[in-house]
N, C-alpha and C positions, 0 to 999 in steps of 0.2 A: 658417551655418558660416563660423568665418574661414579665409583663403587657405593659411597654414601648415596650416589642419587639411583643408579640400579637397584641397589637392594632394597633404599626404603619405598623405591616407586614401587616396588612388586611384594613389599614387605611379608618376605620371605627372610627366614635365618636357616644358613645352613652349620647348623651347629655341630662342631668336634669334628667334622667331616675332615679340616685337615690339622688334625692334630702334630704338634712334634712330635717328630719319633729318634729314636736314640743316636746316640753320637754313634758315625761311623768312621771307615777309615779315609782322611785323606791324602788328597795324590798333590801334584803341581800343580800350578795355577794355571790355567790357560794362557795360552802364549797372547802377551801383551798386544795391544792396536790392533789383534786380527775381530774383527767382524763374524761374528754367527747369527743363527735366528732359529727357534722352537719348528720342530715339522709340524707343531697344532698351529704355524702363525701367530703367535700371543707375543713377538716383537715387534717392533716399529717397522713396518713394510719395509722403508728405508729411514735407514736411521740420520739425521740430518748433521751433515759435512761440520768435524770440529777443525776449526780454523788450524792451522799450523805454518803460523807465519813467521818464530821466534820470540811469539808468547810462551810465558811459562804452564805448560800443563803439565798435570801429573799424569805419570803412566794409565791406561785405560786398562783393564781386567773383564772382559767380557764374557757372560754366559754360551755356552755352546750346548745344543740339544737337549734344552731344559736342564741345564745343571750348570753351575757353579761351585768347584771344589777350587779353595784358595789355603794357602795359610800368612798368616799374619804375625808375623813375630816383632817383637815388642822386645828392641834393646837400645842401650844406651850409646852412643859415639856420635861420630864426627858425620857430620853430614851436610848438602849444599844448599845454606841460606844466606838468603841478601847479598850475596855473589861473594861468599868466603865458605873457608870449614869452621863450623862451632859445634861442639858437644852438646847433645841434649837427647832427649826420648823423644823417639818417634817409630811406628809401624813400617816395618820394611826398608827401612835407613831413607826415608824420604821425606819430605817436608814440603809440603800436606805428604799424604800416604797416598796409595795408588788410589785410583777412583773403581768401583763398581760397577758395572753396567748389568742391569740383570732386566728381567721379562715378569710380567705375569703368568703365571704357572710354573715357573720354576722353583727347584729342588736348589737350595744354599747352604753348603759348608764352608764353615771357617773354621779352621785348627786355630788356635790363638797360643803363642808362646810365649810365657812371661822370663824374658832375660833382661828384664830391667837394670840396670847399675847401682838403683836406687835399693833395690832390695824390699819394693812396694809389692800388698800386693795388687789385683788389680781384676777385671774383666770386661765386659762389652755389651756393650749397646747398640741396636741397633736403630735411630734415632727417626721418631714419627711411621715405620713402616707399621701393618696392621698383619701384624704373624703372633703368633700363640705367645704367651709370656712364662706356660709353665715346661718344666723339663730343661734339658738343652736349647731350649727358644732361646727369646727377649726377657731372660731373668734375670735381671740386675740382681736377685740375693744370692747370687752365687760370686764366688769368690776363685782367684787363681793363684795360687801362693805363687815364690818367689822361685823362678828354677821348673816351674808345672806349666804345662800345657791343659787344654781344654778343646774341647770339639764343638762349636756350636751348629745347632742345626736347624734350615727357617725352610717352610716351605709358603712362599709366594703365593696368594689369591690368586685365583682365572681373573677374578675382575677387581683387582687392586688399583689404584688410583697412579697413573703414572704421573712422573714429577721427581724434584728434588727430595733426596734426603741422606743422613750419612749418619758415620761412626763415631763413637769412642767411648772410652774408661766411664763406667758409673758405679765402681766402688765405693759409698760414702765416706767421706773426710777427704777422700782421694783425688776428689773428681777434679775438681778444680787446677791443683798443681799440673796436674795430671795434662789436664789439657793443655795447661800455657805452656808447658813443655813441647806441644805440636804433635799429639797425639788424637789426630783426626784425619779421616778421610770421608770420599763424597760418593753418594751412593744414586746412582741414574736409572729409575723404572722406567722403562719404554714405553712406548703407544701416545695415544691422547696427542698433545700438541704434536709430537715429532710428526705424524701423521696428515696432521692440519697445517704445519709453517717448516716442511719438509726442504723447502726452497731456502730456506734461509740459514745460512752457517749461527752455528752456534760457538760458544764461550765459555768453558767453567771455571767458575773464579771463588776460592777458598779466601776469607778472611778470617785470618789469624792475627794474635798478637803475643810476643813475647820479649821478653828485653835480652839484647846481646853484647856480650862486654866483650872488646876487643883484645889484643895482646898487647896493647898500649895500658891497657887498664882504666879505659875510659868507654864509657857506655857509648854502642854502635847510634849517630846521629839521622836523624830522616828529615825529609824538605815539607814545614811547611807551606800551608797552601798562601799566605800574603807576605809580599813584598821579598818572596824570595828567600827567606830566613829560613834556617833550621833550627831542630828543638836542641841543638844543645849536646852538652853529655854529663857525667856526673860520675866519679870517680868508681870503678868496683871490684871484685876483689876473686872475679871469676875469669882470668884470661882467656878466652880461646871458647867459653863458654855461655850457654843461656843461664842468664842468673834466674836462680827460684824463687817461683812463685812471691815466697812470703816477703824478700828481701827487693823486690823491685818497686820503681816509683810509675806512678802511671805518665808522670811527664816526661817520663825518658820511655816509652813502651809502644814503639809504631804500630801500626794496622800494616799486614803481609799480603799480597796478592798473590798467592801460589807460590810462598817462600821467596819473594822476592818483595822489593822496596820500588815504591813508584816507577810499574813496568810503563813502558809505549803499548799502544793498542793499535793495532791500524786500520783501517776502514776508510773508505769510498767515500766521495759527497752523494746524498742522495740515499747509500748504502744502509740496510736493514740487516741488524747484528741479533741473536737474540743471546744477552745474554743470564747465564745459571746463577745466582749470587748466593755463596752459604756463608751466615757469620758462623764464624768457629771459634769464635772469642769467648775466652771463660765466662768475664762479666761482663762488658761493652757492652750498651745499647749505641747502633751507629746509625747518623743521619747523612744521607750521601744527596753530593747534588753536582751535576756534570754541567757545568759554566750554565746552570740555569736553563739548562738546556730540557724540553719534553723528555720523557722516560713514559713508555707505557707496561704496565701491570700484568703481568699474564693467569700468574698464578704465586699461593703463597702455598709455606709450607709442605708441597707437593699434591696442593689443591687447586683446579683451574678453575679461575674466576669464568663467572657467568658471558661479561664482556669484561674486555681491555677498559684498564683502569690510567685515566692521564695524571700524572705527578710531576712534578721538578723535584721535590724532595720526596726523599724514598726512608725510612725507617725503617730499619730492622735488629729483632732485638736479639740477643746471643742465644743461637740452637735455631732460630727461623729459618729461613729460604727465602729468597723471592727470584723469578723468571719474568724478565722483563724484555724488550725491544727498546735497542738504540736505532738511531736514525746517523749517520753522519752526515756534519754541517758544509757551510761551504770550507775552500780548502784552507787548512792551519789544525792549531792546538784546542782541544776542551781540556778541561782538567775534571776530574772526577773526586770530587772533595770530599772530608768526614768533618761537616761541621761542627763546632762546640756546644757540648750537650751536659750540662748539669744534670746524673742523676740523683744525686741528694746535695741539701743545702748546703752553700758553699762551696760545691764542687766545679764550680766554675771559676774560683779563686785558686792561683798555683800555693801550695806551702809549701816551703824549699825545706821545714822542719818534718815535714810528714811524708811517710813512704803510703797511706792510706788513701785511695781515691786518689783526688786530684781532678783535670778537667782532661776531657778526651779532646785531643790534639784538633786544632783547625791544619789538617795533614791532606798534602793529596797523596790520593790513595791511587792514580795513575795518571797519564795521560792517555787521551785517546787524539789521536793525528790522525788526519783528513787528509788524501792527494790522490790522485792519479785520476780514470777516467770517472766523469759521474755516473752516476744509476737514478733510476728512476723504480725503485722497490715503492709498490705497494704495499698501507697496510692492511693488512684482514677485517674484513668487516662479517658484520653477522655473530651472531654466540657462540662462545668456545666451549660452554658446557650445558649441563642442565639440571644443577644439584637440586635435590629438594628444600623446600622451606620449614622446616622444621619448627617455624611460631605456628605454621596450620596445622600444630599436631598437638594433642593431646598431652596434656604435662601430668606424668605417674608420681615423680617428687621433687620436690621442691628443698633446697640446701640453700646455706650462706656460708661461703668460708672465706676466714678474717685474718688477713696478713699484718701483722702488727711488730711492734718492737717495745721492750719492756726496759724500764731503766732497772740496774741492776744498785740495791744498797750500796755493795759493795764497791763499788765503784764501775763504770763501763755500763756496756748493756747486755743485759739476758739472751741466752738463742737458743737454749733450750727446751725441749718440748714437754711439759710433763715431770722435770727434773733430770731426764737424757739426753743425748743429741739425737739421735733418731733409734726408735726402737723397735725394730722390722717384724716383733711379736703381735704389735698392736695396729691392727686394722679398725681404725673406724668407720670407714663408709664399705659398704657393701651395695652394690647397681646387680638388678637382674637383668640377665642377655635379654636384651628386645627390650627394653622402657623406654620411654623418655622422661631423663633426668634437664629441668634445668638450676641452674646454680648462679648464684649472686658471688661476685670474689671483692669483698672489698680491700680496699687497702688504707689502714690507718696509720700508716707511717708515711713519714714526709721524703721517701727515696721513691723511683721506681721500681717496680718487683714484674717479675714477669709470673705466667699462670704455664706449666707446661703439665699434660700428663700424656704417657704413655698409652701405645694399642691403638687406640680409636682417638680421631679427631674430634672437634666440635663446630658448632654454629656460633660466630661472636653474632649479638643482636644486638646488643649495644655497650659501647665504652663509654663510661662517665655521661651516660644521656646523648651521647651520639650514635645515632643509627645509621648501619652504614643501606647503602641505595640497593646494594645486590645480595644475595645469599653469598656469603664470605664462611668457607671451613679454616680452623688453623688446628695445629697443635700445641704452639705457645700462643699467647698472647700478653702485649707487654700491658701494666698497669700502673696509671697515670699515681703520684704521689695525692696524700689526702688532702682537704683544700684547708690550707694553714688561716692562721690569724692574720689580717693585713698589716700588720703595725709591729710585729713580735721583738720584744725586749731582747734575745738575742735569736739573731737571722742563722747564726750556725745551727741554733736546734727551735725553731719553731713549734706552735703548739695547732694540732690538728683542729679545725671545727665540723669538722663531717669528713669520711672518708669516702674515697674515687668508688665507683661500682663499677666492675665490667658484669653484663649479664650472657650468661653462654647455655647454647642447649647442647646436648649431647644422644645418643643412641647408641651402649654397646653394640655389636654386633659378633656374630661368629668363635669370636673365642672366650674362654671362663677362665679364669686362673687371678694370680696377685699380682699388683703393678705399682706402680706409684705416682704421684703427682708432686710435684715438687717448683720452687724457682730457679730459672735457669740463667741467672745469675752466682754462677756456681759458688762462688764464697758462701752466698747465704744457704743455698741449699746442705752444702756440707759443713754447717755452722746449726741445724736443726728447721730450715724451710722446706720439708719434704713429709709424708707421709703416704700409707699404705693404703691400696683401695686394694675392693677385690669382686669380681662380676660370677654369680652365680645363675645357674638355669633356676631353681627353685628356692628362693630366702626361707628361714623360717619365720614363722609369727613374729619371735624377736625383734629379726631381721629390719618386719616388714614393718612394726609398730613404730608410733610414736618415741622417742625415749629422751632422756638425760644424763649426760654423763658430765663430770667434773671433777679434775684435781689439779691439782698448783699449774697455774700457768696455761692451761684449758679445758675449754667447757663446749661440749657436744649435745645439739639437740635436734635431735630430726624430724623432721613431719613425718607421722606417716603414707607409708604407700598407698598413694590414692586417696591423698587428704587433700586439705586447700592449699593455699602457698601461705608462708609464715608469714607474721606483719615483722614491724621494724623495732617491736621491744622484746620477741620473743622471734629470733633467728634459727630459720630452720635448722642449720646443723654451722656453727661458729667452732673453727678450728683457729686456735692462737697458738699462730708462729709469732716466734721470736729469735731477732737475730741482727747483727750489725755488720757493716765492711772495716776489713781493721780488727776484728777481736781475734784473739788464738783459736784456736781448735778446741772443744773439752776433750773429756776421757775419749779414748778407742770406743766406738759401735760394736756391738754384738752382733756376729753375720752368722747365718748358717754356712760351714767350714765345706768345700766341695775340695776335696785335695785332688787335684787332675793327675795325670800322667806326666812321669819325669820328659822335661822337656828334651 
C-alpha cells in the first residue's frame, strides 16, 4: 500500500515525529554497485536485476544500514557525453550524475560542493520525495555561494512511497541554465513494485537535453526519427563545449539517454523490460512512441498506479517520471521516438531567425533490438496498489490558481509577479497539516505550463474535463494551453476564449514548514512562474478567513476554511503569473543568504 493511501486510510498524522536535524559530518560515498538493505527490512527484499549489457547507466550509490552519506560536488569540465569530451557542469563529473538508491526509513546526507566555473550560485533539491522542507531538508531558500559547501540532511518516511525521483539546482533564475547544463541525477526509493515485478530486469534512463558544439565549430548533429535524416548543425562559438542555456536553438538541442545519443537497448522476443523514464529536460514536454508499439503504465511521478495503464504514446512533462513495461517484439529494430509537439503557437514551425522555442525534434531517442532466444514473460495482473480516493473526502478549501501571461506596453511580455520576479517574503496560500485542499489551475495562456509543487503529491481528477478511470497521485502535472479563437487574425499569438482547468486534490501530511509551487518548465518558473506556500498545524483566524488581496499584476482571494467552493466570477484564490519563453531574466531574486562552509 502506498503512503498517501496508508496514511489516509488510517488518517493518522504523524506530525514533526521526523523532523530534520542538523547538518552533520560527512564521510565517502558508499562504494558504488554494491548492494545493502536496512536490518528493519524497509528495502526491496531483492532488489530487481539492472540490466548491464552496454547500456549506458550511471554509477548506482546505495544506502547501507539505514544510511546514506554521499557528497556531491558540483564543477565544471570536461566530461563523457554522446561519445566525446565536452565541458559543462555537472555533479560528480558525470553526465547524468550518480543515481541514488535509498530505502524507507533511512537517514540522507549530502555534502553538496559548489565549484562551479560558472561562479553561480546554487543548491538542491530533492525532487517529489516527501521529507521536511524546513532546516537543512528540502529547502530551496537556501543558497550556496560560489567556493561553499553545504550539508543536506533528509530523513526518509517508514512508509514513503517507493518509485522514481531525482535531483537538482532550484536556485531561482538559476534553475533552468542550470539544469541544461546536466546537472541532474536519479533518485530509486525501494519496495513496492521491486517487490511485486522482482523477476523482471529493469532500466534507468535519464532524459536530458543540452546542445553541444564541437571543435569544428558546428553544433553536435543527432538522427532523426524519418527517412533517416539528421537535424543538421548550425555554426557556434563554444568549441569542445555545451553551449548555454540562453545562446542555444531548440532545433539543434537533442534528447540524451544517459549521456548518450540514440543508444541500442537489447531485449528478447516475448522479453518483459520494465523500464525507469525521468525527463530531466529544463523545458521539454516529451511525447514518446516505440514503433507503435504497447507500453504499459506502472506508475508516475514515484506513484503506483492502481492498475497497469496500456499506451502507445507515452507523455511526459519536464521533472515527471514514468515506470513502464516494454515487451520485446518479434526479432529486428523498434525505435523509440520523441514525436513533434507544439508547446506554444507556432512552435511547430522551425524559424532559422529565432534561437526561442522552436519545435521539439521528431528524434529517436533509441533503439531497442529484439534477438536471440524467445521468452514467454508474463504480465502482472491484479492491482499494484490501493491509493485512496480523495473526491470521497471531504473538501476543507477550495482555490483557483491562474497561470496567465501579460503583454508588456513596453514591448514583450510581463513575467513578473507583483512588480518582482519572485519574492520568497511573500506567501500567499497557507494549507493546515491534515485538510483537504482542492485547487482549480487554470491556464490562460495559449503555451503549455506544467503545475508542480513540492513535499506532498496530489490527486489529478480531472484535466480539461477529462477524468481519468483510476485514482492517479502526481507531483507535476502538465496543463493543456487555453482553448483559443478558431479563426485568429494572427496564429503566432491567438486570443484565449476560456482557459484549460486541471482540478487536483491534495492532503498535506506529516511535515509544516515553506515550499513552493511553481512550473516546471524552468524558463518560466525562473522568469516569475513560482510561488510560496506554507502548511501550518494551526492557521490563525486570518489564515483561515475568507480574504482579498490585490496589487499590479495579482489578485488573491480565498474561500474560507470550511466554506463552499468559489463560483467562476469570484475565484477562490487566482494567483497571476506572468511569463514568456525567450524574454531575459529581470533583476537578481532576493534569497535568504545561507553562507556554507569553504568548500
Amino acid at each position: 500500500m502506498s503512503r498517501v493511501a496508508s496514511r489516509l486510510a488510517a488518517l493518522t498524522v504523524a506530525v514533526g515525529g521526523l523532523a530534520v536535524v542538523g547538518s552533520i559530518t560527512v564521510g565517502l560515498p558508499f562504494p558504488m554497485g554494491a548492494q545493502a538493505r536496512t536490518p528493519s527490512g524497509h528495502c526491496a527484499a531483492r532488489f530487481p536485476k539492472v540490466i548491464r549489457d552496454g547500456f549506458p547507466e550511471p554509477a548506482m550509490r546505495f544506502s547501507s544500514h539505514g544510511q546514506l552519506r554521499t557528497t556531491l560536488r558540483m564543477a565544471t569540465g570536461p566530461v563523457q557525453v554522446a561519445g566525446g569530451r565536452y565541458t559543462t557542469e555537472t555533479y560528480e563529473g558525470t553526465f547524468p550524475a550518480p543515481t541514488l538508491v535509498i530505502c524507507p526509513g533511512d537517514d540522507v546526507t549530502a555534502r553538496v560542493v559548489n565549484d562551479l566555473g560558472t561562479k553561480e550560485p546554487t543548491n538542491l533539491h530533492v525532487h517529489g520525495l516527501h521529507v521536511s522542507p524546513r532546516g537543512h531538508g528540502d529547502n530551496v531558500f537556501l543558497e550556496i555561494p560560489p567556493g561553499r559547501s553545504l550539508t543536506y540532511h533528509y530523513r526518509i518516511p517508514l512508509d514513503h512511497d517507493p518509485g522514481a525521483f531525482w535531483y537538482h539546482p532550484h536556485l531561482h533564475e538559476f534553475v533552468a541554465r542550470q539544469i541544461f547544463a546536466g546537472l541532474s541525477g536519479m533518485i530509486v526509493v525501494q519496495g513496492g513494485l521491486d517487490n511485486l515485478l522482482a523477476r523482471i530486469p529493469q532500466r534507468l534512463m535519464m532524459i536530458q537535453s543540452t546542445e553541444l558544439c564541437g571543435q569544428d565549430r558546428q553544433s553536435v548533429p543527432f538522427a532523426l526519427s524519418s527517412a533517416e535524416r539528421t537535424s543538421g548543425s548550425e555554426p557556434c562559438d563554444f568549441p569542445g563545449r555545451a553551449i548555454p542555456n540562453a545562446l542555444t536553438n531548440e532545433r539543434f538541442t537533442p534528447l540524451f539517454v544517459n549521456g548518450t545519443l540514440n543508444p541500442s537497448v537489447k531485449i528478447r522476443p516475448g522479453q518483459l523490460q520494465r523500464w525507469r523514464i525521468f525527463n530531466a529536460n529544463n523545458n521539454r514536454i516529451i511525447r514518446l512512441n516505440l514503433s507503435n508499439q504497447p507500453m504499459w503504465v506502472l506508475g508516475e511521478d514515484g506513484n503506483t498506479l492502481p492498475r497497469m495503464r496500456r499506451v502507445r504514446t507515452l507523455m511526459i512533462g519536464p521533472g515527471s517520471r514514468r515506470e513502464i513495461l516494454v515487451r520485446g517484439s518479434r526479432r529486428g529494430n523498434d525505435r523509440l521516438t520523441a514525436l513533434p509537439f507544439a508547446q506554444f503557437p507556432g512552435g511547430n514551425k522551425p524559424d532559422p531567425t529565432s534561437k526561442n522555442g522552436g519545435p521539439t525534434p521528431d528524434q529517436t531517442v533509441l533503439r531497442l533490438r529484439s534477438s536471440g532466444p524467445a521468452a514467454n514473460d508474463r504480465l502482472p495482473r491484479g492491482p499494484l496498489s490501493h491509493p485512496v480516493d480523495l473526491r470521497r473526502a471531504r473538501v476543507d478549501r477550495h482555490r483557483n490558481i491562474n497561470f496567465s501571461e501579460t503583454p508588456n506596453p513596453a514591448g514583450g511580455t510581463l513575467f513578473r509577479i507583483n512588480g518582482a520576479v519572485f519574492d520568497h517574503h511573500v506567501t500567499p496560500i497557507t494549507m493546515k497539516l491534515g485538510s483537504v485542499e482542492e485547487w482549480r489551475l487554470l491556464n490562460t495562456s495559449s503555451e503549455w505550463h506544467t503545475f508542480h509543487i513540492h513535499q506532498n503529491p496530489f490527486q489529478t481528477v480531472s484535466v480539461d474535463g477529462h477524468r481519468p478511470r483510476e485514482v492517479t497521485y502526481e507531483d507535476n502535472v502538465a496543463m493543456p494551453p487555453c482553448h483559443v479563437e478558431p479563426h485568429p487574425a494572427d496564429p503566432s499569438d491567438p486570443h484565449c476564449v476560456r482557459p484549460s482547468v486541471v482540478v487536483i486534490r491534495m492532503r498535506p501530511t506529516d511535515f509544516t514548514g515553506r515550499f513552493v509551487i511553481h512550473c516546471h518548465v524552468s524558463n518560466h518558473g525562473d522568469r516569475g512562474m513560482m510561488m510560496a506556500v506554507q502548511v501550518v498545524r494551526h492557521p490563525t483566524p486570518a489564515q483561515q478567513a475568507r480574504s482579498v488581496a490585490q496589487s499590479p499584476g495579482m489578485r488573491i482571494e480565498a474561500a474560507s476554511y470550511g466554506g463552499s467552493p468559489v463560483t467562476a466570477r469570484a475565484v477562490g484564490e487566482v494567483v497571476y503569473f506572468v511569463c514568456r519563453l525567450g524574454t531575459s531574466p529581470g533583476s537578481p531574486p532576493t534569497w535568504r543568504r545561507v553562507t556554507g562552509s569553504k568548500a
